[in-house]
Z-matrix of the N, CA and C atoms (Angstrom, degrees):
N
C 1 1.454
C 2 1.527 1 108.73
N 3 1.544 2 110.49 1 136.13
C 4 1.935 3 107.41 2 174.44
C 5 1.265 4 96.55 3 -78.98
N 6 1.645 5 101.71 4 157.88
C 7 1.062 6 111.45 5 165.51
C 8 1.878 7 105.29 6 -122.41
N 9 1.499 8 93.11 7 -179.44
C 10 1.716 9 92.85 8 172.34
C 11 2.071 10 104.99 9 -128.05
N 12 0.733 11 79.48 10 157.20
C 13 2.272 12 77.73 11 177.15
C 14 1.690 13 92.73 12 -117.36
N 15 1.722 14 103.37 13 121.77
C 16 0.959 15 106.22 14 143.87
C 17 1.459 16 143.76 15 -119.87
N 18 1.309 17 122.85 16 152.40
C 19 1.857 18 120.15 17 -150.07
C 20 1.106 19 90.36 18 -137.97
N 21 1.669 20 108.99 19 114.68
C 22 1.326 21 150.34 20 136.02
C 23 1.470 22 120.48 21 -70.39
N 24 1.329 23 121.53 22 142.88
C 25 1.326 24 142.24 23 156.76
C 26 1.841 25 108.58 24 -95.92
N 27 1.216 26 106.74 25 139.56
C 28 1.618 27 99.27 26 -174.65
C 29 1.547 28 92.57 27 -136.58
N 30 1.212 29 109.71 28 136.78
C 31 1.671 30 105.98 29 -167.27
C 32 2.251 31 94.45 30 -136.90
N 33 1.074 32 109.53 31 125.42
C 34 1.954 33 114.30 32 -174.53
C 35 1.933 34 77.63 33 -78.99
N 36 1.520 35 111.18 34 138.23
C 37 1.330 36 113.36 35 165.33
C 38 2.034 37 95.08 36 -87.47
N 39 0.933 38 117.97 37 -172.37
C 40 1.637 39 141.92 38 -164.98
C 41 2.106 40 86.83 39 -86.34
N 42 1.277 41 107.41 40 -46.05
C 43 1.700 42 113.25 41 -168.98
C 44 1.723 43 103.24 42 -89.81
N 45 1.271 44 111.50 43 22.87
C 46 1.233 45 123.78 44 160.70
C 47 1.887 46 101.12 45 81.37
N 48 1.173 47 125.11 46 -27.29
C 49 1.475 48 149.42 47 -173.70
C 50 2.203 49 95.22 48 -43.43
N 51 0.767 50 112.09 49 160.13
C 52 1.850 51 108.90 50 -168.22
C 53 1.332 52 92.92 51 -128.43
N 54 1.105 53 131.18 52 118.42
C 55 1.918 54 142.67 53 165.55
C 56 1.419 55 104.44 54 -101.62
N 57 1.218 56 99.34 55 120.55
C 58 1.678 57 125.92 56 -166.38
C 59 1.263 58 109.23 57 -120.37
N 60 1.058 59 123.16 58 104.33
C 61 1.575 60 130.19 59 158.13
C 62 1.097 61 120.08 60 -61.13
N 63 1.238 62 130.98 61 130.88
C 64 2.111 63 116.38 62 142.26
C 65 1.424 64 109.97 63 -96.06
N 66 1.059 65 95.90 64 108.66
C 67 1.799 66 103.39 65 168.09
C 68 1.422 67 117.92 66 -71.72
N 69 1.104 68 133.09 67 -65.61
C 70 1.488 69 133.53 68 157.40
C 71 1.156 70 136.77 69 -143.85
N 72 1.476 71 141.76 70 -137.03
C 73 1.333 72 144.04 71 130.34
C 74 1.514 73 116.33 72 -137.16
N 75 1.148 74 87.29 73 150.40
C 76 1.932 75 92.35 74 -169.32
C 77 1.293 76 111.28 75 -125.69
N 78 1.722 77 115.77 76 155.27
C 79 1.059 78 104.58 77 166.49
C 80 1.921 79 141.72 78 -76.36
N 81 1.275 80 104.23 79 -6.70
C 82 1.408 81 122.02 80 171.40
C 83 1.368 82 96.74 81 -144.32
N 84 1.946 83 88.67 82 153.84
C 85 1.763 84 110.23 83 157.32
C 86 1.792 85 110.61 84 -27.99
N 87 1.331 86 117.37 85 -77.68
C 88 0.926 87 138.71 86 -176.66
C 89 1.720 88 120.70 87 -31.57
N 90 1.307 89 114.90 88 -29.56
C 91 1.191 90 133.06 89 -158.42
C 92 1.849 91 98.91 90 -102.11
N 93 1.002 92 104.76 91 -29.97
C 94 1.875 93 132.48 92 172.99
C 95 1.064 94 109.57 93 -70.20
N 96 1.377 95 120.04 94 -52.44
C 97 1.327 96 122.24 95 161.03
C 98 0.713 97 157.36 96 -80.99
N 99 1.924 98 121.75 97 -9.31
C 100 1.237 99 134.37 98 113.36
C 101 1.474 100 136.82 99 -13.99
N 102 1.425 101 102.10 100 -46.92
C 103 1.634 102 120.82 101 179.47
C 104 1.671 103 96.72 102 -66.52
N 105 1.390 104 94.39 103 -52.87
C 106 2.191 105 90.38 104 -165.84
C 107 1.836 106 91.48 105 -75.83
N 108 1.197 107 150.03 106 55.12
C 109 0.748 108 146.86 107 114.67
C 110 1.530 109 135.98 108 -80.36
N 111 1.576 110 88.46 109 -52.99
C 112 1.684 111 105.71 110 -168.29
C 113 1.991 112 90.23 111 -66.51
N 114 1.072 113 147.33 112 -26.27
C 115 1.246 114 163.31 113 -73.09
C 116 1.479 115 101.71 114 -166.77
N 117 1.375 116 118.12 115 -55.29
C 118 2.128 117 116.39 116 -160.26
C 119 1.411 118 81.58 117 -78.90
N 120 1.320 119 143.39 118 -49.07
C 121 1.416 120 128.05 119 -158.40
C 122 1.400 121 124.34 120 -57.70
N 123 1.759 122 102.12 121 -25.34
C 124 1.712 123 114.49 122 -171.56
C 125 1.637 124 102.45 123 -78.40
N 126 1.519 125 103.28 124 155.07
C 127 1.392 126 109.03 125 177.73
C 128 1.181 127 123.08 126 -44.62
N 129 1.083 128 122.98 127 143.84
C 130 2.143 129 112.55 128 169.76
C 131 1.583 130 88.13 129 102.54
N 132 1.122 131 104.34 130 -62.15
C 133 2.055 132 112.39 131 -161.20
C 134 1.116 133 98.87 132 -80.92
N 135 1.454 134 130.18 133 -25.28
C 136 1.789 135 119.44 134 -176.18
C 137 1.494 136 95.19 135 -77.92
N 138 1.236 137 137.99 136 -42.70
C 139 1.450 138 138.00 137 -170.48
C 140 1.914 139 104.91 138 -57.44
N 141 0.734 140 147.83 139 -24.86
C 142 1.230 141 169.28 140 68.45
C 143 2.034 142 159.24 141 -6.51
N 144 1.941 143 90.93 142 11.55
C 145 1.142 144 102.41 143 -132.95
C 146 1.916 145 98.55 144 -70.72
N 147 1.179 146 127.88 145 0.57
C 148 1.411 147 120.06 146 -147.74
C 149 1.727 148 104.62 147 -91.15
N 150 1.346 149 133.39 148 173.39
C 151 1.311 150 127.97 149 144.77
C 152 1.381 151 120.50 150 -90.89
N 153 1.622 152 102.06 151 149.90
C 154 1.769 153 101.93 152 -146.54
C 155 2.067 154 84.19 153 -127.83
N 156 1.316 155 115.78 154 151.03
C 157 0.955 156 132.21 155 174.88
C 158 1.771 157 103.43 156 -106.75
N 159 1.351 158 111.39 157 96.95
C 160 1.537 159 92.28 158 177.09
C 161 1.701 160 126.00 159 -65.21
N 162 1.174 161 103.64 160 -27.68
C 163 1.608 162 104.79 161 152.33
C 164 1.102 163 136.60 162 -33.18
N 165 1.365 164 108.17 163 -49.27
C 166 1.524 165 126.53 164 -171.42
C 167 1.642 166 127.60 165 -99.98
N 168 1.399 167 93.15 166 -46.24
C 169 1.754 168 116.48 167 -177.91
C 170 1.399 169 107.66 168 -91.82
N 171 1.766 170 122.61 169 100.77
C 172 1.488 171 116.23 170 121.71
C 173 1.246 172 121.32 171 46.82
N 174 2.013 173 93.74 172 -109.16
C 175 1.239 174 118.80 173 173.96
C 176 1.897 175 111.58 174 -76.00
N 177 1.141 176 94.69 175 105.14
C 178 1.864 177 101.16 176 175.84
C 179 1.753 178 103.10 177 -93.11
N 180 1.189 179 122.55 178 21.04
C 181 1.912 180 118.38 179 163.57
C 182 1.424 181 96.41 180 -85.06
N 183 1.326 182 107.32 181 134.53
C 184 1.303 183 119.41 182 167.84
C 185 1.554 184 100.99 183 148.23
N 186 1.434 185 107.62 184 -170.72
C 187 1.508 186 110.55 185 168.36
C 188 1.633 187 122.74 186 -82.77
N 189 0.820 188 99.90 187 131.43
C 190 1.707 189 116.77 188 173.87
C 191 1.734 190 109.76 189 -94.46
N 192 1.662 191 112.03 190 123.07
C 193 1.350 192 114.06 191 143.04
C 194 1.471 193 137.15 192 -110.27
N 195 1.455 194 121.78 193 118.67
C 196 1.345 195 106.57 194 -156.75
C 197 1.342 196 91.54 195 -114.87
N 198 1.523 197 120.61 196 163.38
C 199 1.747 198 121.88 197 176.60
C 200 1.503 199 103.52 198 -103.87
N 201 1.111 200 134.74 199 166.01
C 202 0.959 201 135.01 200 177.32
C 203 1.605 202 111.32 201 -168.18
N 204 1.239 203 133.87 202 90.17
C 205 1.194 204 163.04 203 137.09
C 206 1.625 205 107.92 204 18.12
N 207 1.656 206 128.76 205 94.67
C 208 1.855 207 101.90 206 172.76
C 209 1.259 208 112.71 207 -71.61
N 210 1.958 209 106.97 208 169.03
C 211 1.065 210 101.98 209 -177.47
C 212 1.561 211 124.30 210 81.96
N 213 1.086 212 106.79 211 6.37
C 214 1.410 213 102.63 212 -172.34
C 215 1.921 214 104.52 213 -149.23
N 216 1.509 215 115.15 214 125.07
C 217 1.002 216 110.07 215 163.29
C 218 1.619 217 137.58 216 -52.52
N 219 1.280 218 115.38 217 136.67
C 220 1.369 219 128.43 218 -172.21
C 221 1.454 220 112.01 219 -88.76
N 222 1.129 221 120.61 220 -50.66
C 223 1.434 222 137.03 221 -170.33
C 224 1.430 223 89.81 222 -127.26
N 225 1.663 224 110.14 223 117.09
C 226 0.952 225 110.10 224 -173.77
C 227 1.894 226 108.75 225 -126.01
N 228 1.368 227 107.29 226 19.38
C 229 1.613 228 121.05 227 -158.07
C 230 1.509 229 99.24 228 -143.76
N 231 1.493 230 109.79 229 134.95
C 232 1.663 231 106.03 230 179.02
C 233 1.492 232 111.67 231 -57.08
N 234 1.305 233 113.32 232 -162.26
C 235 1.168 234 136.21 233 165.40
C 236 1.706 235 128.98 234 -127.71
N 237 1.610 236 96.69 235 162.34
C 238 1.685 237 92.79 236 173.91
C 239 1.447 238 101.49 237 -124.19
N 240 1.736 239 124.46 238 139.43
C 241 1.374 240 122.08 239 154.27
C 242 1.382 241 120.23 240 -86.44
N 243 1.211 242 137.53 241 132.72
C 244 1.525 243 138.88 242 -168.80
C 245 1.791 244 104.90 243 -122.89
C-alpha cells in the first residue's frame, strides 16, 4: 500500500492555545525530512527546530511526521459537538 508523509509544525502559544502548521505532504520519509531541514533554521521553526515523537517526547512543539496510507479512511467513526 502507498503511503503519503505529512509535516506539521506545532508551536504551544503563551495562552496555552497550540498553532499548527501543515507544511506539506511528501512522497517518502526522506523527502519530509528534507523539508525539516531546509525549514528548523527559518524564524518561528528555529524556536522549535527538532522532530518530536508525540509518543515519546514531553515536549510535542516541533515538527511532526505522520504516515498516512492512500485510499484508506482516517476517521472512520462519527463525531459529537459538546
Amino acid at each position: 500500500m502507498q503511503s503519503v508523509f505529512v509535516l506539521h509544525h506545532l508551536h504551544i502559544l503563551p495562552s496555552g492555545e497550540e498553532d499548527v502548521k501543515l507544511i506539506g505532504v511528501y512522497r517518502s520519509v526522506e523527502t519530509a525530512h528534507s523539508a525539516v531541514e531546509r525549514l528548523r533554521i527559518q524564524p518561528g521553526f528555529s524556536d522549535h527546530p527538532r522532530i518530536v515523537d508525540p509518543l515519546e517526547d514531553d515536549d510535542v512543539q516541533g515538527f511532526q511526521i505522520d504516515e498516512y496510507p492512500l485510499d484508506k479512511d482516517h476517521w472512520s467513526e462519527g463525531y459529537l459537538t459538546m
